[in-house]
C-alpha positions in Angstrom: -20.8 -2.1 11.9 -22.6 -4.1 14.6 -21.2 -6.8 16.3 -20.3 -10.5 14.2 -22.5 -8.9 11.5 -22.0 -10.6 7.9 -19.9 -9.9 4.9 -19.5 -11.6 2.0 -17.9 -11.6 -1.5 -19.7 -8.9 -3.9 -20.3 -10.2 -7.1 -22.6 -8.3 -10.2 -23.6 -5.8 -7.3 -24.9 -9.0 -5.1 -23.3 -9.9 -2.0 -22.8 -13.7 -1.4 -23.6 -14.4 2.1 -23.1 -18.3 3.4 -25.2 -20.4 1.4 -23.2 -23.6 2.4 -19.6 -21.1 2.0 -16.9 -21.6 4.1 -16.5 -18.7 7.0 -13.8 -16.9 9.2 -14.0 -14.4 11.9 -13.3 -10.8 11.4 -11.6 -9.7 15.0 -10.5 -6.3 16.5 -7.2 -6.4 17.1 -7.4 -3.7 19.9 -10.2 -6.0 21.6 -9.4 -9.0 20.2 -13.8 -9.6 20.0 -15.0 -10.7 16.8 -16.7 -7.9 15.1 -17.7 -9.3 11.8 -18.7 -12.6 10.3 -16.5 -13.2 6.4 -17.7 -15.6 4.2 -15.3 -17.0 1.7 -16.0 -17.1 -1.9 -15.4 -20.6 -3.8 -13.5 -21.5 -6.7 -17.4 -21.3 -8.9 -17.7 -17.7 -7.6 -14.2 -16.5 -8.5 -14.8 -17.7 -11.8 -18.1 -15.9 -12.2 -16.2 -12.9 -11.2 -14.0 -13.0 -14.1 -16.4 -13.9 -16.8 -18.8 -11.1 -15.7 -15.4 -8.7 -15.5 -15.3 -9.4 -19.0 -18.8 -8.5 -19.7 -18.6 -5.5 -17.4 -15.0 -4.2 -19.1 -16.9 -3.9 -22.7 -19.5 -1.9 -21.1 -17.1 0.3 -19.1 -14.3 1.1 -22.1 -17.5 2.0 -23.7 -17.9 4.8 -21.6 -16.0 8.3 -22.4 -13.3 9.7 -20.5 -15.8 12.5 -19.6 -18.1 10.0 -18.6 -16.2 7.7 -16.7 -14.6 11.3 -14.8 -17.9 12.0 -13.6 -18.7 8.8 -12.2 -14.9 8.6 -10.4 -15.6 12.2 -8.9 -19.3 10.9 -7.3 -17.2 8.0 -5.7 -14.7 11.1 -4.3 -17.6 13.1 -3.2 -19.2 9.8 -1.7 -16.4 8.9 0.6 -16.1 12.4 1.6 -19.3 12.2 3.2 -18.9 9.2 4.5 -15.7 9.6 5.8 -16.6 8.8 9.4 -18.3 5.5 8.6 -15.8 3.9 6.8 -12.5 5.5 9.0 -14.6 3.6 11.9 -14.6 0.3 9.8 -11.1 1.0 9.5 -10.2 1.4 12.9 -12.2 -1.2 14.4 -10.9 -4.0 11.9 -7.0 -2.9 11.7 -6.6 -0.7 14.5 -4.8 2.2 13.7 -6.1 5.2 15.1 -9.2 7.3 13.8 -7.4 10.5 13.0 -5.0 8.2 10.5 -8.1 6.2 9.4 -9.3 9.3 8.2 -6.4 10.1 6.8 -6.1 7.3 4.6 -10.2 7.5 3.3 -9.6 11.2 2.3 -6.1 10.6 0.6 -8.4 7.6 -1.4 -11.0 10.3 -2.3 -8.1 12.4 -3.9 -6.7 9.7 -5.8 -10.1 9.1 -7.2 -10.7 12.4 -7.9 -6.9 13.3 -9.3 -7.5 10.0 -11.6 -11.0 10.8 -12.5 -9.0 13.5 -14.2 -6.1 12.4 -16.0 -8.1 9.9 -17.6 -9.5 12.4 -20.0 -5.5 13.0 -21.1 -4.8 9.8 -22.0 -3.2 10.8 -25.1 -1.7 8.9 -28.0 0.3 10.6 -30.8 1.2 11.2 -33.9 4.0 10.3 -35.5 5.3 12.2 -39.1 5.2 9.5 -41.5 7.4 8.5 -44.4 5.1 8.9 -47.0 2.6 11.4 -47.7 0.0 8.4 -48.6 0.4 7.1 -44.8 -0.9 8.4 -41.5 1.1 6.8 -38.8 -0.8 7.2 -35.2 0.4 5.7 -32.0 -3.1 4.4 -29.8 -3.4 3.8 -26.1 -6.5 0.6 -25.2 -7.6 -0.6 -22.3 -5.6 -3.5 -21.4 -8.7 -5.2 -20.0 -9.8 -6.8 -16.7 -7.8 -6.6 -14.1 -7.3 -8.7 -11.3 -6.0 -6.9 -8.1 -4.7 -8.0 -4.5 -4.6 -5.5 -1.6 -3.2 -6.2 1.8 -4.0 -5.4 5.3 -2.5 -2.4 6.4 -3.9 0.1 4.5 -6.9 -1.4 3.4 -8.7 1.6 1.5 -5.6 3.6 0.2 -4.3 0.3 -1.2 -7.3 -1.2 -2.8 -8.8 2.6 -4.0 -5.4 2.4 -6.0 -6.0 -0.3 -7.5 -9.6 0.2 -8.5 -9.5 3.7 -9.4 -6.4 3.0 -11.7 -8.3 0.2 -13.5 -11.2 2.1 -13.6 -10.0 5.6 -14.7 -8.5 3.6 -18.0 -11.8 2.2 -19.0 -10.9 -1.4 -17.5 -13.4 -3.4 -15.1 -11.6 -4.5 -12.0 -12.1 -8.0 -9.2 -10.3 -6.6 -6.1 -9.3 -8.7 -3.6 -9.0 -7.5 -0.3 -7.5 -8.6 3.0 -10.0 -11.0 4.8 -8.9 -9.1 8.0 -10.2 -5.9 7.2 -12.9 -6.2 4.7 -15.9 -4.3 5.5 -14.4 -0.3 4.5 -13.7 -2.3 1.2 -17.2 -3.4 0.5 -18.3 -0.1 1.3 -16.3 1.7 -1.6 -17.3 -0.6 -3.9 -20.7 -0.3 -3.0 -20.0 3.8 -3.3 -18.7 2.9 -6.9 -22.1 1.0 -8.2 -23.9 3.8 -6.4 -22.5 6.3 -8.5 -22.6 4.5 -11.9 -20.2 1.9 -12.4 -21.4 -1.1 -13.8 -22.6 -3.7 -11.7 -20.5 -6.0 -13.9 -17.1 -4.0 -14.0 -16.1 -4.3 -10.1 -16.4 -7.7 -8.0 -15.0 -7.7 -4.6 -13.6 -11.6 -3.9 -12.4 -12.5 -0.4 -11.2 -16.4 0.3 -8.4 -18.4 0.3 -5.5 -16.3 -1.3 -3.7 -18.9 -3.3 -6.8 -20.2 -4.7 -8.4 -17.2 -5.8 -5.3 -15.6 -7.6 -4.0 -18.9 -9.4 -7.8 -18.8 -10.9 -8.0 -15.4 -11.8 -4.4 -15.6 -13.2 -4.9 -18.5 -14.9 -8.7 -17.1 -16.2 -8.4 -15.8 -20.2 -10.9 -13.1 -19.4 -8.2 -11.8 -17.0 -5.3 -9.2 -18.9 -3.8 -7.8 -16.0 -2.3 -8.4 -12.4 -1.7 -5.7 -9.5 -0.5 -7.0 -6.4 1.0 -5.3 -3.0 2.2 -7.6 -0.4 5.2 -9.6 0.3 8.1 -10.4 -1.6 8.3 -14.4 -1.5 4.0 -13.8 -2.5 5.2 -11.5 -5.2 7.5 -13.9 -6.6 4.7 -16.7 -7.2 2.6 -14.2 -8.9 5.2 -12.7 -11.1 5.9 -16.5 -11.6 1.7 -17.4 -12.5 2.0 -13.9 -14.0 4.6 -15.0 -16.6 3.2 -18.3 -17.5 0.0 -16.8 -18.3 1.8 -14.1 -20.1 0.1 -11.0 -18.0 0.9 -7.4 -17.6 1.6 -7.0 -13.9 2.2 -4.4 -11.7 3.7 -5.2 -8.5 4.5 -3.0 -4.6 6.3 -5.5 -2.4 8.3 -5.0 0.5 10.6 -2.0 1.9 13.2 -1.3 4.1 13.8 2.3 3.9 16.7 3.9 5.4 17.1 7.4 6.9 20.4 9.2 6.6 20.5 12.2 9.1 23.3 14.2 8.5 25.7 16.3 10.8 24.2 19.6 9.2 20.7 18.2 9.6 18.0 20.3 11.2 17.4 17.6 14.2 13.9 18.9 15.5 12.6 18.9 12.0 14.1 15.4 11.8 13.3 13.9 15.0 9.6 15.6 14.9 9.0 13.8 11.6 11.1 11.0 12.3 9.2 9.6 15.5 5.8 10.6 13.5 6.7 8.7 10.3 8.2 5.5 11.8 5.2 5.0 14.2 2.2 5.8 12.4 0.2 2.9 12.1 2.4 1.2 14.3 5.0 1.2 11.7 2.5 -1.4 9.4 3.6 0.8 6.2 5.7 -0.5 3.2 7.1 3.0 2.6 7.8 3.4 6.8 11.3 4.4 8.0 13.2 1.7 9.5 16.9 1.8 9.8 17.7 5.1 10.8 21.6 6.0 9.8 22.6 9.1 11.9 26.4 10.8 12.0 28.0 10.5 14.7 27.7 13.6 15.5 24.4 14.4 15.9 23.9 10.7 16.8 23.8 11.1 20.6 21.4 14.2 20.2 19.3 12.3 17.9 18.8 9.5 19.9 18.1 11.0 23.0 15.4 13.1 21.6 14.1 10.3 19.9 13.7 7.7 22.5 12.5 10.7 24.8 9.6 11.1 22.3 8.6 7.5 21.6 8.4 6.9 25.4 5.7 9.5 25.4 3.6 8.4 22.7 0.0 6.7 24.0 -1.1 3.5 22.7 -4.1 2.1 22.6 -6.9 1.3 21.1 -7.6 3.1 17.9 -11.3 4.4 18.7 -10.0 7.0 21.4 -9.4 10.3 20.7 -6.1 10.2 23.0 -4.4 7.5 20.9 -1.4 8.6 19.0 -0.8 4.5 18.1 -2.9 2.0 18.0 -2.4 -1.8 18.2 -0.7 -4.1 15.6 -3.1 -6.0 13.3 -2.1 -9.2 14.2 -0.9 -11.3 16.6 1.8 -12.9 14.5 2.6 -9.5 14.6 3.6 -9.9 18.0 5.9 -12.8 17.6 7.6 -11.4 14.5 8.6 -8.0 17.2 9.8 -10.3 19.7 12.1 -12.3 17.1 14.0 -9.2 15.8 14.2 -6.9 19.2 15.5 -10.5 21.1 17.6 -11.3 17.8 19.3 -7.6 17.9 20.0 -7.4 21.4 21.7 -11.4 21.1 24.1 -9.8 18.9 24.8 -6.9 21.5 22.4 -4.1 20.8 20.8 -2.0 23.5 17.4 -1.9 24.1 16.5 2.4 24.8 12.9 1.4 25.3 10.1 -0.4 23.9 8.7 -4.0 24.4 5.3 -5.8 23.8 2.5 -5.9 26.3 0.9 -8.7 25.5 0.9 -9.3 29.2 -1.3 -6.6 29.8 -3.0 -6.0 27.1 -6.3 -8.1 25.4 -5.3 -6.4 22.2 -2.1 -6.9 20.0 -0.1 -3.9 21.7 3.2 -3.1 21.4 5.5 -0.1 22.5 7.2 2.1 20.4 10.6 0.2 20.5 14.4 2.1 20.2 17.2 -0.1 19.6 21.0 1.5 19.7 24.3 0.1 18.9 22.5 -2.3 16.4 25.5 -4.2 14.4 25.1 -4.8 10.7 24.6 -8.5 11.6 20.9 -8.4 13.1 18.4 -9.3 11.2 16.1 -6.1 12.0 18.4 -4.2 9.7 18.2 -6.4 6.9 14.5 -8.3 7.1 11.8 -5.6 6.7 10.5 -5.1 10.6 6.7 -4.0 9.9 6.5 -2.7 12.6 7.2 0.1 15.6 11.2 -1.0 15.8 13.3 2.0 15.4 16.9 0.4 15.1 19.2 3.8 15.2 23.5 3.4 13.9 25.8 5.4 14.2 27.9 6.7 10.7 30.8 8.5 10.1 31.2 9.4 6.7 28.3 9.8 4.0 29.7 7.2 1.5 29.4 5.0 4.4 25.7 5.5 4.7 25.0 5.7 1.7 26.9 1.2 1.2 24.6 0.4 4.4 21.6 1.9 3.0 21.9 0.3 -0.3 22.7 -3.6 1.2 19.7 -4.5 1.3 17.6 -6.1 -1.5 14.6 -3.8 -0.8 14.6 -0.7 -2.7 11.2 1.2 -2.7 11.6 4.3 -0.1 14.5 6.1 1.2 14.9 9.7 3.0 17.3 12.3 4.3 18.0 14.8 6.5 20.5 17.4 5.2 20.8 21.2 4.5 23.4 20.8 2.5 22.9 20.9 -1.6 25.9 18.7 -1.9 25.0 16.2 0.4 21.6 16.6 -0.7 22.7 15.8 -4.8 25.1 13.1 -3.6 22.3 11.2 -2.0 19.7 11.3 -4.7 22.5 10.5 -6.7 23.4 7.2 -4.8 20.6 6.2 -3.1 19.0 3.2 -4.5 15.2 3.2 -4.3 12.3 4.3 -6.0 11.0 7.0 -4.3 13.3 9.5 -2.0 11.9 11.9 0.7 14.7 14.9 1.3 13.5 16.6 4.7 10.5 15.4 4.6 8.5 11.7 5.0 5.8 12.4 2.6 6.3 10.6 -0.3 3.3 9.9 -2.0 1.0 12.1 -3.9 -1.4 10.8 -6.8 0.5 13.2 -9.6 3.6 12.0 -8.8 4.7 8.0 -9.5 5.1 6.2 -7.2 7.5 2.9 -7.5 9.9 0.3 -6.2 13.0 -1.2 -7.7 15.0 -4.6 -6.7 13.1 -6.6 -5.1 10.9 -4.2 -3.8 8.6 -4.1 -7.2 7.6 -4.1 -10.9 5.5 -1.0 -12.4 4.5 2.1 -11.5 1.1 3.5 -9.1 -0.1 6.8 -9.2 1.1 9.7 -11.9 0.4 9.4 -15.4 2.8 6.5 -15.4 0.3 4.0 -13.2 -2.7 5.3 -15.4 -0.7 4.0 -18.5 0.6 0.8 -16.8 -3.2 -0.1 -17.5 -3.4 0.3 -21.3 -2.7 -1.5 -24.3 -0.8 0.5 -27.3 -1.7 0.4 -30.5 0.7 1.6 -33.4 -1.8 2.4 -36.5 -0.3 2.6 -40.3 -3.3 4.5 -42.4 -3.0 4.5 -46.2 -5.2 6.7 -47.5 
């Protein structure tokens, strides 16, 4: 993308550029230079964008399963082979590194591809009746157009969820993306009309945030509401969500704990560990960030750890050298400083770590290793989003286990443990939606993926997220 170029709203295939709209800069957080020019769509164009997702959704549910699978696999293919365009977009708007950028456009292309798929099994059933005159058959619809937020830090993975859910069960889809990082977006959407979806069953909206989801909420032609971001955000949509009587589907925050056992293999652990809780600068919902080690191990662990996060290079995103790139916002900054200067109020020791904004035109900050952290700082109980690595110390597993539940958050947790037992007893205990035993990788488009508490409502990915997008149907047929 050239420099301050302009990006707008995509509407029936059209992109809305100015024409008397308000605009905002779209800067490189590495840089800090403004790289692209957003215009903001107005109340007028979000409601053209649901009408026409109405008109577009009784084209698209129109379409077979087969149909609609061959059109999802094109948009797979598509951003396979453009794969460094958009991980550039990517990096230059959000700043993680290009090797993860790419990362996250080819995990997208699977999802679209795995999706493509399951939506010619989207079975319904039938049920024995009680007479031989009646045929009793269970249907799955549907729901309808769907209204869908994405946030900033993964910008592609996060809103090719959300559209290739909608899509893959016949529904049209407005997305609205992060302003911040719009332009890798645009381009999939644009990858999707390319390859045969309607012009009128996908709109891309950018804007003012509470005014484009209280109208699309509020809009009749609207049946459905996906959202990841924030919990206090989450809690006014569910609340516009219930008023209008909505299906929702919602990914908040996280706080995941690590519990590293006395048994655990530690260079398996701290390998993964230091990888997990500092890709993307730690900008992931699902990234570790209390890390709950025995005592001991604990000395070992942390040693190795901080030893590793001290040699990891950051910098901007675009070199090949950079193992982490900047955060993707300065308010990023200041929410780093409040927790690392809160912890070590309270008497926790600072390993290593620290911003340098003082030396830096970008939004960079170290990887950062707090020890001794007591269970009163608010980095072990306010989701950090960020590369903060507060390490405790544990003695006994039940122990663990009450720590790691405290929180309100409950979408991610992992452990580190060759033991079976252990292994059952955590699983067993631990509160969340989604557990990672050994291992960080957590996400995978066959298996569901979900939060509980207050960390969400519904289910992405799996057959489970496909049906979270249709309407059943129970069907008594005399003959």
């Amino acid at each position: 993308m050239s420099k301050a170029e302009s990006i707008g709203p995509l509407i029936g295939g059209e992109s809305l550029i100015e024409g008397g709209r308000a605009t905002r800069p779209v800067h490189n957080p590495a840089t800090g230079e403004v790289v692209g020019e957003l215009t903001l769509a107005t109340s007028s164009d979000v409601r053209e964008a649901a009408e026409r997702a109405a008109v577009g959704f009784k084209e698209w549910c129109t379409k077979t399963a087969l149909e609609r699978a061959v059109i999802l696999k094109g948009v797979a293919a598509s951003m396979r082979r453009d794969l460094s365009t958009m991980a550039k977009m990517l990096t230059r708007e959000q700043g993680k590194t290009l090797k993860e950028a790419e990362g996250e456009v080819l995990g997208a292309a699977d999802l679209f591809e795995w999706l493509a798929e399951e939506g010619k099994r989207v079975y319904g059933r039938i049920v024995p009746a009680r007479s031989r005159e009646v045929q009793q058959l269970v249907l799955l619809e549907p729901v309808g157009p769907v209204a869908a937020f994405s946030p900033w830090n993964y910008p592609i993975a996060l809103a090719a969820r959300k559209i290739a859910h909608a899509l893959a069960a016949g529904c049209s889809v407005v997305i609205k993306p992060a302003e911040e990082a719009p332009s890798a977006v645009l381009h999939l959407v644009r990858l999707c009309l390319s390859n045969g979806v309607p012009a009128n069953a996908i709109h891309v909206l950018f804007g003012v945030p509470a005014m484009i989801s209280e109208e699309l909420i509020e809009s009749p032609h609207i049946r459905k509401i996906s959202f990841t971001g924030s919990v206090p955000v989450g809690r006014h949509l569910a609340g516009l969500a219930g008023r209008a009587l909505k299906k929702v589907t919602f990914e908040l925050g996280g706080h995941s704990p690590v519990i590293i056992m006395d048994d655990a293999d530690l260079e398996l652990a701290v390998t993964l560990s230091v990888a997990s809780k500092f890709r993307n600068a730690g900008q992931i919902c699902i990234a570790p960030t209390r890390f709950l080690v025995h005592e001991a191990v604990h000395d070992q662990f942390l040693q190795e750890f901080k030893t590793r996060s001290e040699t990891l290079r950051v910098e901007d995103g675009m070199k090949e050298t950079a193992q982490m790139g900047p955060l993707a916002h300065e308010r990023r900054l200041d929410a780093m400083e409040n927790l690392v200067q809160d912890a070590i109020d309270r008497g926790a020791k600072l390993e290593t770590g620290m911003s340098e904004r003082a030396s830096a035109s970008g939004y960079f900050w170290r990887p950062t290793v707090l020890s001794d952290v007591p269970s009163t700082a608010q980095v072990l109980h306010e989701e950090p989003f960020g590369p903060i690595a507060p390490i405790v110390r544990f003695t006994e597993l039940d122990e663990a286990l009450a720590q790691a539940n405290s929180v309100q958050y409950g979408l991610a947790g992992y452990a580190f443990t060759r033991s079976l037992r252990y292994a059952r007893h955590i699983q067993d205990e631990l509160k969340v939606g989604v557990i990672g035993m050994n291992t960080f990788s957590v996400t995978a488009p066959e298996m569901p993926f979900l939060g509980i508490k207050d960390s969400g409502l519904g289910v992405a990915h799996g057959k489970e997220g496909l049906l979270e997008h249709m309407n059943i149907k129970s069907l008594f047929r005399a003959d």
